[in-house]
Structure formats: structure tokens, C-alpha cells
N, CA, C and O atoms as CSV, one atom per row, in Angstrom:
chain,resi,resn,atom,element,x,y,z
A,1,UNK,N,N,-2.482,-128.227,-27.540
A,1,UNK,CA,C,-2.020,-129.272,-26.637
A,1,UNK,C,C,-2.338,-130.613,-27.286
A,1,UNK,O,O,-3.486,-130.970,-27.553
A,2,UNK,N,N,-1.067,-131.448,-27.559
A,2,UNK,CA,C,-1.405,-132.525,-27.851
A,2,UNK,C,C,-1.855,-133.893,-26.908
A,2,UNK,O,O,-1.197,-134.377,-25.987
A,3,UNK,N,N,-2.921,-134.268,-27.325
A,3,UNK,CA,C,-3.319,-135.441,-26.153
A,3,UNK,C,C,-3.010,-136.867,-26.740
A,3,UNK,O,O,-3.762,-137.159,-27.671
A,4,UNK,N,N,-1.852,-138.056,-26.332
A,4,UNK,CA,C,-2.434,-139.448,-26.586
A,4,UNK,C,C,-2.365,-140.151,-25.367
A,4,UNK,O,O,-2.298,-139.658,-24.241
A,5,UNK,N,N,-2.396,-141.730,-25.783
A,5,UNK,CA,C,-2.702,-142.015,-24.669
A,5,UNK,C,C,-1.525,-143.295,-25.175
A,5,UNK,O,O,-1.716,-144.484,-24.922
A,6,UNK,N,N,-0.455,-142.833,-25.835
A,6,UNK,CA,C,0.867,-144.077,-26.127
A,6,UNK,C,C,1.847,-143.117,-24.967
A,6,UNK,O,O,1.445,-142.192,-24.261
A,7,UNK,N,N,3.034,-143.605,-25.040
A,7,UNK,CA,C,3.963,-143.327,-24.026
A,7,UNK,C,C,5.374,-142.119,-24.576
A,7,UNK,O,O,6.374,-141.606,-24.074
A,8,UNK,N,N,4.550,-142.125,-26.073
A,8,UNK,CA,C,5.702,-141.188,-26.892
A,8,UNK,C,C,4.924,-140.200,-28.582
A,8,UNK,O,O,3.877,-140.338,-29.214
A,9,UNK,N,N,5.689,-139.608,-28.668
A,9,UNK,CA,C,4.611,-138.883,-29.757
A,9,UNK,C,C,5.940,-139.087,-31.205
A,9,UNK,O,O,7.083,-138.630,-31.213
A,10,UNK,N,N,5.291,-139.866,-32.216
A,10,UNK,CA,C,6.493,-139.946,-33.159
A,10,UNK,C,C,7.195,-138.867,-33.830
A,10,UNK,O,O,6.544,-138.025,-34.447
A,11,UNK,N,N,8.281,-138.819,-33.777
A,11,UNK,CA,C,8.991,-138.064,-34.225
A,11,UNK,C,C,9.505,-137.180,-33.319
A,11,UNK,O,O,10.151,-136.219,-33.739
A,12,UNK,N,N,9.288,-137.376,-31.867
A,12,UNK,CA,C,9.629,-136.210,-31.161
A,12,UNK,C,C,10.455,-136.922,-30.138
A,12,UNK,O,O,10.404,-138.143,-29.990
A,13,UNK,N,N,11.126,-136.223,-29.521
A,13,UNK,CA,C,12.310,-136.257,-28.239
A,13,UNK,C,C,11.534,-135.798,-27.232
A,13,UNK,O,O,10.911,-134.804,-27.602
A,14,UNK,N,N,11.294,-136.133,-26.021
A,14,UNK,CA,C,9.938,-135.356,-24.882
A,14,UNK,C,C,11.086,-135.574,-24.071
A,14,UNK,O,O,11.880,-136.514,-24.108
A,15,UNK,N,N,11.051,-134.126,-23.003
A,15,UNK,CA,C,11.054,-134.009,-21.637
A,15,UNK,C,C,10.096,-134.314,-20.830
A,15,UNK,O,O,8.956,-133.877,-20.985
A,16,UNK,N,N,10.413,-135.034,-19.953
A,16,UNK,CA,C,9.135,-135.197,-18.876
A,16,UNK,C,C,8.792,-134.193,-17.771
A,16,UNK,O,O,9.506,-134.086,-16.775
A,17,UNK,N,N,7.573,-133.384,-17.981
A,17,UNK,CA,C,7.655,-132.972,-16.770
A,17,UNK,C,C,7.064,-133.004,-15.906
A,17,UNK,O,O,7.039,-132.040,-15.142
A,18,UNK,N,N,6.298,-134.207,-15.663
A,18,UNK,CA,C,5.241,-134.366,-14.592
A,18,UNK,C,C,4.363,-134.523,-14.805
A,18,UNK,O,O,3.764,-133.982,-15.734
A,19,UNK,N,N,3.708,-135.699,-13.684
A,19,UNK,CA,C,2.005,-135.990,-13.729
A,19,UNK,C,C,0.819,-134.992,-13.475
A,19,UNK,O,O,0.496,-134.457,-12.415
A,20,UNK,N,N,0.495,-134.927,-14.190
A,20,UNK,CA,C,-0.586,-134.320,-14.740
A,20,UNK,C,C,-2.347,-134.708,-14.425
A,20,UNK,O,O,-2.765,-135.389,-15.361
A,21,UNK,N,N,-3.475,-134.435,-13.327
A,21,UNK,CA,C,-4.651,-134.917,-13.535
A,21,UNK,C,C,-5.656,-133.794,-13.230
A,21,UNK,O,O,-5.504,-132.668,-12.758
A,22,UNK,N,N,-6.982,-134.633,-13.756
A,22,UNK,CA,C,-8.583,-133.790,-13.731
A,22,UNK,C,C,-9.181,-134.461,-13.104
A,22,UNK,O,O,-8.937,-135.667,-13.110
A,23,UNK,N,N,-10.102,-133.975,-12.396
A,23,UNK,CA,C,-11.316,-134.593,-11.649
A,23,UNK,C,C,-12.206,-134.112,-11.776
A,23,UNK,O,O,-11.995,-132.979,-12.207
A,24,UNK,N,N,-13.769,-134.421,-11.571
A,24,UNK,CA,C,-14.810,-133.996,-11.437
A,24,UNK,C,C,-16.121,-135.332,-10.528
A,24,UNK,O,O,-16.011,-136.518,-10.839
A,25,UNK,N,N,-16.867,-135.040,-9.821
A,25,UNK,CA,C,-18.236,-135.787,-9.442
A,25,UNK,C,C,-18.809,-134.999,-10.086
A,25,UNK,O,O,-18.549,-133.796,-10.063
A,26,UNK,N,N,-19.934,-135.672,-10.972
A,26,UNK,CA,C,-21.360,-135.211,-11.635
A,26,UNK,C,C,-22.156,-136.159,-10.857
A,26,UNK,O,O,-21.713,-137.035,-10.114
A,27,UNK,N,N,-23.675,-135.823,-11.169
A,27,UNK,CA,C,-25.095,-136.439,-11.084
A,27,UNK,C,C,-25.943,-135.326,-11.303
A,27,UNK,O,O,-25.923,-134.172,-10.875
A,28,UNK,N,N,-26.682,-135.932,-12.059
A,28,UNK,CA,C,-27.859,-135.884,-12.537
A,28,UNK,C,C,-29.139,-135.039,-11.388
A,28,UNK,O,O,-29.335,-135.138,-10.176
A,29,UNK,N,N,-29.613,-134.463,-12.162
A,29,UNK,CA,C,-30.836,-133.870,-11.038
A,29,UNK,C,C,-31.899,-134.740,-10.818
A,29,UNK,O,O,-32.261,-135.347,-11.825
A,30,UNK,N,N,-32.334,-134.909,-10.077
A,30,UNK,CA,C,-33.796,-136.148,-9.054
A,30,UNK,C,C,-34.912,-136.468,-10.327
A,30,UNK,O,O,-35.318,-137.602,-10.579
A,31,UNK,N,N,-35.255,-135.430,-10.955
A,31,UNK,CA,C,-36.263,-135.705,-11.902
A,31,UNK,C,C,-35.504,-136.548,-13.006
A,31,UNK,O,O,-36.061,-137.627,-13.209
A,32,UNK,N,N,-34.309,-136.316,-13.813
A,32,UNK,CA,C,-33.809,-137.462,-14.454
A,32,UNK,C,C,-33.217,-138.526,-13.809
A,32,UNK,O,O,-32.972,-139.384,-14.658
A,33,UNK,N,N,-32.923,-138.826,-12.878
A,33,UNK,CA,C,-32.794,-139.765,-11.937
A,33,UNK,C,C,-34.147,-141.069,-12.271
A,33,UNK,O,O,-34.288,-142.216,-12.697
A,34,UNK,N,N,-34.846,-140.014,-11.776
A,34,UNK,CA,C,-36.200,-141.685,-11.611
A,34,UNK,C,C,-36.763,-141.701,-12.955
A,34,UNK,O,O,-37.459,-142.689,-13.189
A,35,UNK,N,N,-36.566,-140.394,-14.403
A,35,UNK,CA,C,-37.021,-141.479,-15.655
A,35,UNK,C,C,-36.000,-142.478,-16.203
A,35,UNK,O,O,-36.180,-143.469,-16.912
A,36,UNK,N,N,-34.544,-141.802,-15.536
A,36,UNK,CA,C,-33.452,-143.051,-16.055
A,36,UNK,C,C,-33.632,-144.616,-15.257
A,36,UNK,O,O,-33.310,-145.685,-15.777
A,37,UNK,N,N,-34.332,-144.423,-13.629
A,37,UNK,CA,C,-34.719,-145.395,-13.192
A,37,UNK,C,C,-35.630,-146.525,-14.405
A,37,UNK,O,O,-35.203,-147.492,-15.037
A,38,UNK,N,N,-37.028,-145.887,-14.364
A,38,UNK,CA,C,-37.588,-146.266,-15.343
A,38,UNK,C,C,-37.274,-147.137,-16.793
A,38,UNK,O,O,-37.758,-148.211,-17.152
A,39,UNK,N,N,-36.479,-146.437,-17.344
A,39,UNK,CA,C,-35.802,-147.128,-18.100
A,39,UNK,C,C,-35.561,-148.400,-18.326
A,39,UNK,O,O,-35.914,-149.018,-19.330
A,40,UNK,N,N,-34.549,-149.113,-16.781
A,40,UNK,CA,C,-33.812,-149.811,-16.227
A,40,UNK,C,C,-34.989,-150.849,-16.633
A,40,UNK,O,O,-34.622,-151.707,-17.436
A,41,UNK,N,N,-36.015,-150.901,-16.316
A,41,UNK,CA,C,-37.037,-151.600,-16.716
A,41,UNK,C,C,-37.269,-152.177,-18.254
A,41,UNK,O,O,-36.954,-153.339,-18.510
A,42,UNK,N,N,-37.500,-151.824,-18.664
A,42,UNK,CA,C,-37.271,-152.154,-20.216
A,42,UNK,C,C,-35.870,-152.415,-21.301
A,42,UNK,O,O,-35.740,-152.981,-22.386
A,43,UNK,N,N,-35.096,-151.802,-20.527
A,43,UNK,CA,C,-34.010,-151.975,-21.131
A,43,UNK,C,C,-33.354,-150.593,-21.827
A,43,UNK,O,O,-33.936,-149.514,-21.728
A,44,UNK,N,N,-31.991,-150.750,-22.593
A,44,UNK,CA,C,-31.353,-149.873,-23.546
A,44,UNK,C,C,-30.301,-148.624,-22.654
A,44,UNK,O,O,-30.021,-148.479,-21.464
A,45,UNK,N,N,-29.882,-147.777,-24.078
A,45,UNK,CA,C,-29.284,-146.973,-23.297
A,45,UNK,C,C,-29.752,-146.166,-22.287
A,45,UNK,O,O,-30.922,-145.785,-22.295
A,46,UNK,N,N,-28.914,-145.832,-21.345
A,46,UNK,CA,C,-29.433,-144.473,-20.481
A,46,UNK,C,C,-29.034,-143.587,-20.633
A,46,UNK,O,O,-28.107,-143.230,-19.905
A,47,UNK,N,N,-29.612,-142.578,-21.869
A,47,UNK,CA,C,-29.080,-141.189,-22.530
A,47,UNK,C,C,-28.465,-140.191,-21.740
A,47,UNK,O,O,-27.394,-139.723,-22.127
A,48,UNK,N,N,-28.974,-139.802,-20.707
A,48,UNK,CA,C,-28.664,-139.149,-19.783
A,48,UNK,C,C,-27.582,-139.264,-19.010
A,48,UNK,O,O,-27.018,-138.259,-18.577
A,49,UNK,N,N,-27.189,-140.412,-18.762
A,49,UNK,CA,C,-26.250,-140.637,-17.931
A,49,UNK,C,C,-25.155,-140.895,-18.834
A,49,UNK,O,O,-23.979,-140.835,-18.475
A,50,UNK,N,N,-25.527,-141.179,-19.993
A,50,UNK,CA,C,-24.236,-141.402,-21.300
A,50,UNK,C,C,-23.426,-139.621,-21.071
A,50,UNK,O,O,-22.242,-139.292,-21.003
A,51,UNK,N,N,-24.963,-138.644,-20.995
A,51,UNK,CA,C,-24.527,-137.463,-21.353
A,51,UNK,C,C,-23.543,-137.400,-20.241
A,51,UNK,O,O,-22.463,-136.823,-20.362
A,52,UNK,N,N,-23.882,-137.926,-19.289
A,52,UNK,CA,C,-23.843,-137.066,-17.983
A,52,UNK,C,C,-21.932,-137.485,-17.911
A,52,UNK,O,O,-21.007,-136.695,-17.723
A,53,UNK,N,N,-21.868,-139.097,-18.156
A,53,UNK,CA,C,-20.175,-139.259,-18.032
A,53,UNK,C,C,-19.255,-138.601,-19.588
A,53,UNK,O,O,-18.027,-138.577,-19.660
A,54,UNK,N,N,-20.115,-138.165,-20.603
A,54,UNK,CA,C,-19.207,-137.858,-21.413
A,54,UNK,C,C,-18.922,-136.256,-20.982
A,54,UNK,O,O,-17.746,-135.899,-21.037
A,55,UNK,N,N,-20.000,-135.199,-20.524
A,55,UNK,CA,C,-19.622,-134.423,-19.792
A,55,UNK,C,C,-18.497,-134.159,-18.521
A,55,UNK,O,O,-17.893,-133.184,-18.071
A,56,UNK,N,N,-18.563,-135.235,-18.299
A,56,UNK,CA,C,-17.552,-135.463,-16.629
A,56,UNK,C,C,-16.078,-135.520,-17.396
A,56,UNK,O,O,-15.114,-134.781,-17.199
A,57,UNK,N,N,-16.193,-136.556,-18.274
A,57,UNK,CA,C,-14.783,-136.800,-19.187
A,57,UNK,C,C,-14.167,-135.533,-19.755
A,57,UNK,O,O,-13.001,-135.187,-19.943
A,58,UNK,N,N,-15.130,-135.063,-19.926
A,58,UNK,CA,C,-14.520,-133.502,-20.819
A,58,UNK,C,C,-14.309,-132.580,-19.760
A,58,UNK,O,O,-13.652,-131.596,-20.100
A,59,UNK,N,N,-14.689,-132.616,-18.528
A,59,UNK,CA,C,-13.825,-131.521,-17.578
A,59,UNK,C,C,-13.019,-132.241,-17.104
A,59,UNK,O,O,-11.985,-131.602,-16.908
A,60,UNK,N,N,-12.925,-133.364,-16.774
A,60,UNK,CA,C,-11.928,-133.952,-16.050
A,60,UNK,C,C,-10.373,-133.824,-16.990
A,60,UNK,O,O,-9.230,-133.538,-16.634
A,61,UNK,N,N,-10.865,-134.120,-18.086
A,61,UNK,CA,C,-9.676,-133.573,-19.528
A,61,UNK,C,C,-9.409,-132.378,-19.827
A,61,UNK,O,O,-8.379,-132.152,-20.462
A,62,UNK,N,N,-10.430,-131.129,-19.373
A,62,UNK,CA,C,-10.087,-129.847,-19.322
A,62,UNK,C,C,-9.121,-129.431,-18.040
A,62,UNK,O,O,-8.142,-128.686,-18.089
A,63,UNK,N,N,-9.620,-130.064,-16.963
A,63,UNK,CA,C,-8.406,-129.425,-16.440
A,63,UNK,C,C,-7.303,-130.234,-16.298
A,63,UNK,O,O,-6.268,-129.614,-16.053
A,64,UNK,N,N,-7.189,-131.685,-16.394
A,64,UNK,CA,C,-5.691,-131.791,-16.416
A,64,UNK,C,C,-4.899,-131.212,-18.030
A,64,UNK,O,O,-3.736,-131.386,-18.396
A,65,UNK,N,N,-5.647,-130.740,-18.500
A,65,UNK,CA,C,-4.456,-129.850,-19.734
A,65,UNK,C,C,-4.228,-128.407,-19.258
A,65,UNK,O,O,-3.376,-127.625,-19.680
A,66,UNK,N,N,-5.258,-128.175,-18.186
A,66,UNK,CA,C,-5.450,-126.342,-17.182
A,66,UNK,C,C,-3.695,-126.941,-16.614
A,66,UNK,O,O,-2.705,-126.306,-16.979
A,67,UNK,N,N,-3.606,-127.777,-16.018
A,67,UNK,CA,C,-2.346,-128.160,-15.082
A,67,UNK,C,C,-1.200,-128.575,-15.898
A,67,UNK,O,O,-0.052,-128.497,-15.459
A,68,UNK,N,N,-1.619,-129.249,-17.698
A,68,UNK,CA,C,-0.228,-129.431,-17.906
A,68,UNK,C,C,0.619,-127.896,-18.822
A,68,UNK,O,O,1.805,-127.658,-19.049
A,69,UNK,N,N,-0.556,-127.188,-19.118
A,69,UNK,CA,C,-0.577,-125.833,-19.138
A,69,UNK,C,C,0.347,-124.906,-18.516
A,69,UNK,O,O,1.218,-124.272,-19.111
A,70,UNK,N,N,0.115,-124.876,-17.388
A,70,UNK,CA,C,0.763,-124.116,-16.392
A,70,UNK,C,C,2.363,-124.884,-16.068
A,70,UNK,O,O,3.095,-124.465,-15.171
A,71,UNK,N,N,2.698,-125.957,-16.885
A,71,UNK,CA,C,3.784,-126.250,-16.526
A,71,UNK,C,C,4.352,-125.914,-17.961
A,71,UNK,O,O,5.581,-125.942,-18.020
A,72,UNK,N,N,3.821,-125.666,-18.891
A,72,UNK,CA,C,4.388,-125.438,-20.105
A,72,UNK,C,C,4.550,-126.561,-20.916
A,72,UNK,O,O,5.509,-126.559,-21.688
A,73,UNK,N,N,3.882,-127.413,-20.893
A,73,UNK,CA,C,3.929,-128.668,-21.348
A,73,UNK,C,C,3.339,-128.310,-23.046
A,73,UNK,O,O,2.478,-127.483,-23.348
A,74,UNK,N,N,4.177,-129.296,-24.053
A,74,UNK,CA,C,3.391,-129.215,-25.213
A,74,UNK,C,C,2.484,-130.294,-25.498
A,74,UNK,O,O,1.480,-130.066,-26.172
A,75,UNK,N,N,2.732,-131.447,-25.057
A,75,UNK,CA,C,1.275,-132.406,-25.067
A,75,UNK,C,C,1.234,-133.235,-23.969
A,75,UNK,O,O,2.212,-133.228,-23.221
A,76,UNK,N,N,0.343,-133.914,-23.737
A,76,UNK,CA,C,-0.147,-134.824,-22.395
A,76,UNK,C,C,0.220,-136.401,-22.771
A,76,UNK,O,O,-0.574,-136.775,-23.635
A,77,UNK,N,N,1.060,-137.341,-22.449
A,77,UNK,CA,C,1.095,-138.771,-23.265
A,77,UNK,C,C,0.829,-139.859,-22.053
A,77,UNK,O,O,0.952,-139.642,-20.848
A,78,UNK,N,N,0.507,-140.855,-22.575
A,78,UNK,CA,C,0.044,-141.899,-21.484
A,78,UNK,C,C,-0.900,-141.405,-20.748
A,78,UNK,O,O,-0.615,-141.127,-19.583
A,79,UNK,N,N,-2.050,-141.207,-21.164
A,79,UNK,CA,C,-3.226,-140.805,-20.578
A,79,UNK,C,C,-4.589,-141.585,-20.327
A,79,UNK,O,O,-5.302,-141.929,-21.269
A,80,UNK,N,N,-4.898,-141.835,-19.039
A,80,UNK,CA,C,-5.657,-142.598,-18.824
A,80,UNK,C,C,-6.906,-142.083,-18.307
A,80,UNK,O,O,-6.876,-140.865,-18.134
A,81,UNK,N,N,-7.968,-142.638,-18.017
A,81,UNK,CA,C,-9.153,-142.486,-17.594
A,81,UNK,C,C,-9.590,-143.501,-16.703
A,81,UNK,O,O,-9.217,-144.658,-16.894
A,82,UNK,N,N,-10.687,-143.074,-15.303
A,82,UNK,CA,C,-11.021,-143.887,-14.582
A,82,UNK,C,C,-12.367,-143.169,-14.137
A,82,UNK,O,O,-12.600,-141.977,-14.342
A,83,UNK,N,N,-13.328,-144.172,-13.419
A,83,UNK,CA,C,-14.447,-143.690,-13.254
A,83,UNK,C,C,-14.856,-144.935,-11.987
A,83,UNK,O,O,-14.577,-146.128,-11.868
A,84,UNK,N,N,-15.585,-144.033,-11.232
A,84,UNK,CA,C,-16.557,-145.077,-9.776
A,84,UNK,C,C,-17.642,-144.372,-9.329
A,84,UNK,O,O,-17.598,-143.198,-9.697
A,85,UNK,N,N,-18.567,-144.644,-8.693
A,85,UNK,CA,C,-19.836,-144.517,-8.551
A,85,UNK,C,C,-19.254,-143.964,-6.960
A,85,UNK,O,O,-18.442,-144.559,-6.252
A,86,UNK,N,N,-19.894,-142.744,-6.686
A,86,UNK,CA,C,-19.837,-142.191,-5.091
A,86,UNK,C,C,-20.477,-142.401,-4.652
A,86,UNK,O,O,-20.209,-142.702,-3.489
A,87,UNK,N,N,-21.929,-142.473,-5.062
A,87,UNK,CA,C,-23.128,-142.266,-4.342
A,87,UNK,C,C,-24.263,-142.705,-5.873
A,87,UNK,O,O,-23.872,-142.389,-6.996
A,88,UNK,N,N,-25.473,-143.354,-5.703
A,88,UNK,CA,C,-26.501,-143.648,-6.481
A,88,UNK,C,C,-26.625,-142.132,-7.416
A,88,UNK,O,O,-27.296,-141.180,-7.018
A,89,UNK,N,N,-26.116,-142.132,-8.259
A,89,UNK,CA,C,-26.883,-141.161,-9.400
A,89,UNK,C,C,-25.248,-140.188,-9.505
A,89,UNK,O,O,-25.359,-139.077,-10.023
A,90,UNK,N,N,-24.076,-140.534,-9.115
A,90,UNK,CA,C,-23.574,-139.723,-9.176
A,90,UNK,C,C,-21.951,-140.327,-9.360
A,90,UNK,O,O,-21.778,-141.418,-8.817
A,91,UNK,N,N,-20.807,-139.761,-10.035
A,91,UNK,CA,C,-19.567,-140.584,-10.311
A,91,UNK,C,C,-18.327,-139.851,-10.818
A,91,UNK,O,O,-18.333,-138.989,-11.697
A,92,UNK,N,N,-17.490,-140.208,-10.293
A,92,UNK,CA,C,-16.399,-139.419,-10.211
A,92,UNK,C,C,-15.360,-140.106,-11.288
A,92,UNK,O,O,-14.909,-141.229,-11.065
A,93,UNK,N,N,-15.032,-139.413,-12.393
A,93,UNK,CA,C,-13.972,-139.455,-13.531
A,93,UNK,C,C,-13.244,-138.445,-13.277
A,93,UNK,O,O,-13.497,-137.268,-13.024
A,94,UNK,N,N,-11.509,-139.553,-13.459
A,94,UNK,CA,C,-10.314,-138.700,-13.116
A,94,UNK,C,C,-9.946,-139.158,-14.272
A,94,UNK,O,O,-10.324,-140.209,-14.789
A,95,UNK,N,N,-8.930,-138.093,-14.855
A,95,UNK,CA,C,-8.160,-138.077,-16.135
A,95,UNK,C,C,-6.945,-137.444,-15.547
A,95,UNK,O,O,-6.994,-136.391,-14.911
A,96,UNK,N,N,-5.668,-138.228,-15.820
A,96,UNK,CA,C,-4.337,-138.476,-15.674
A,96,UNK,C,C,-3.525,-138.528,-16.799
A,96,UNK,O,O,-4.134,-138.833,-17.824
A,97,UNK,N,N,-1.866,-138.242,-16.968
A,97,UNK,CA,C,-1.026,-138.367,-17.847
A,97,UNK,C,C,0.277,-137.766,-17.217
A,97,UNK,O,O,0.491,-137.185,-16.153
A,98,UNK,N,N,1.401,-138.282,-18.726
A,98,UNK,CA,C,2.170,-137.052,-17.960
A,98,UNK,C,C,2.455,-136.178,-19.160
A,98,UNK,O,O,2.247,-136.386,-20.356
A,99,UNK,N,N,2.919,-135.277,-18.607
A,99,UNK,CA,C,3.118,-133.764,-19.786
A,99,UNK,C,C,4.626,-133.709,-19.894
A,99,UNK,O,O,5.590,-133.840,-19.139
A,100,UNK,N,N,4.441,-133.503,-20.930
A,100,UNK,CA,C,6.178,-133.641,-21.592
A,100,UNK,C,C,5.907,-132.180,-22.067
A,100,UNK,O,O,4.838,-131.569,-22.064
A,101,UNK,N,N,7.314,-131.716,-22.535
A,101,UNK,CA,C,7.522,-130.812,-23.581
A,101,UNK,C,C,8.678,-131.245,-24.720
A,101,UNK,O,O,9.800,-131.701,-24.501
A,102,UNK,N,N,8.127,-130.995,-25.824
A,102,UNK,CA,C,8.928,-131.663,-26.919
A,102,UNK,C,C,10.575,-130.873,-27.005
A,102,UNK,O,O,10.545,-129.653,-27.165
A,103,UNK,N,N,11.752,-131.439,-26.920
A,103,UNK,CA,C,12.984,-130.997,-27.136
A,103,UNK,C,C,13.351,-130.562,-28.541
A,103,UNK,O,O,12.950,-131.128,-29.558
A,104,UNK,N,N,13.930,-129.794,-28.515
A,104,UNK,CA,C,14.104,-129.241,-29.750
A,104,UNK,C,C,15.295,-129.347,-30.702
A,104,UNK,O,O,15.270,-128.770,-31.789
């Protein structure tokens, strides 16, 4: 499955067949919670929570390719990403596109 995030893949003719997305809420368990608190204090990255949204990104991207999948799509184009805070320690990334299949 090809993924970009332009509106066309060069060299190819695409059918459109529909929007395509992933979701997920993560957070962190209570004990990394208050050393990432900690942190906040001194400064720098917050490793954990770096982990925690690059994890979220990668299911939220696993399943909208589960959905452009099932439509038979050969790659995903115009693909975006978004992210918001639900609740203290916890955040919801959606990954969107649409799935074409290349004409032949």
C-alpha cells in the first residue's frame, strides 16, 4: 500500500474511491504520568509521551490502510493527521486520506 500525503502519485492515473480513516485514544499508565509530570519541571523532551503519540500514529495509520484495504485500494493520497488532548494524560490521533486505485 502506497502512502503520500500529495493529491496524486506520479506517473499514475487514480480512481477515487473513497475516504479513508484511523483512530485511536492512548494514555499513558499513572506511574508514567507523574515522572513525565516531573519532568515538566526542569524541562526537555517527554520520552514517553513522544512514545506514546508515535504509537497512536501508527495505529491510527494501520487501520485506515485496514479500510482502504477492504476497498481494494492500491495507495492512500492526501493524507493527513490530527491530534487533541481528551482528557490530562491522554489523546486522540486520527489519520485520514483518500484511497484510489491506480488505472491501468
Amino acid at each position: 500500500m502506497l502512502l503520500v500525503n500529495t493529491e496524486y502519485v506520479s506517473g499514475k492515473q487514480l480512481i477515487t474511491l473513497g475516504l479513508v480513516k484511523g483512530s485511536t485514544i492512548q494514555s499513558k499508565n499513572i506511574g508514567r504520568d507523574i515522572t513525565q509530570s516531573f519532568k515538566t519541571l526542569v524541562g526537555g523532551e517527554l520520552k514517553a509521551y513522544t512514545q506514546m503519540m508515535n504509537e497512536a500514529r501508527d495505529l491510527a495509520t494501520s487501520r485506515m490502510v485496514a479500510e482502504a484495504e477492504a476497498l481494494g485500494a492500491d495507495a492512500i493520497v492526501n493524507i493527513r493527521f490530527a491530534s487533541s488532548a481528551v482528557m490530562q494524560g491522554a489523546a486522540e490521533v486520527m489519520a485520514w486520506g483518500t484511497a484510489v486505485k491506480f488505472a491501468e
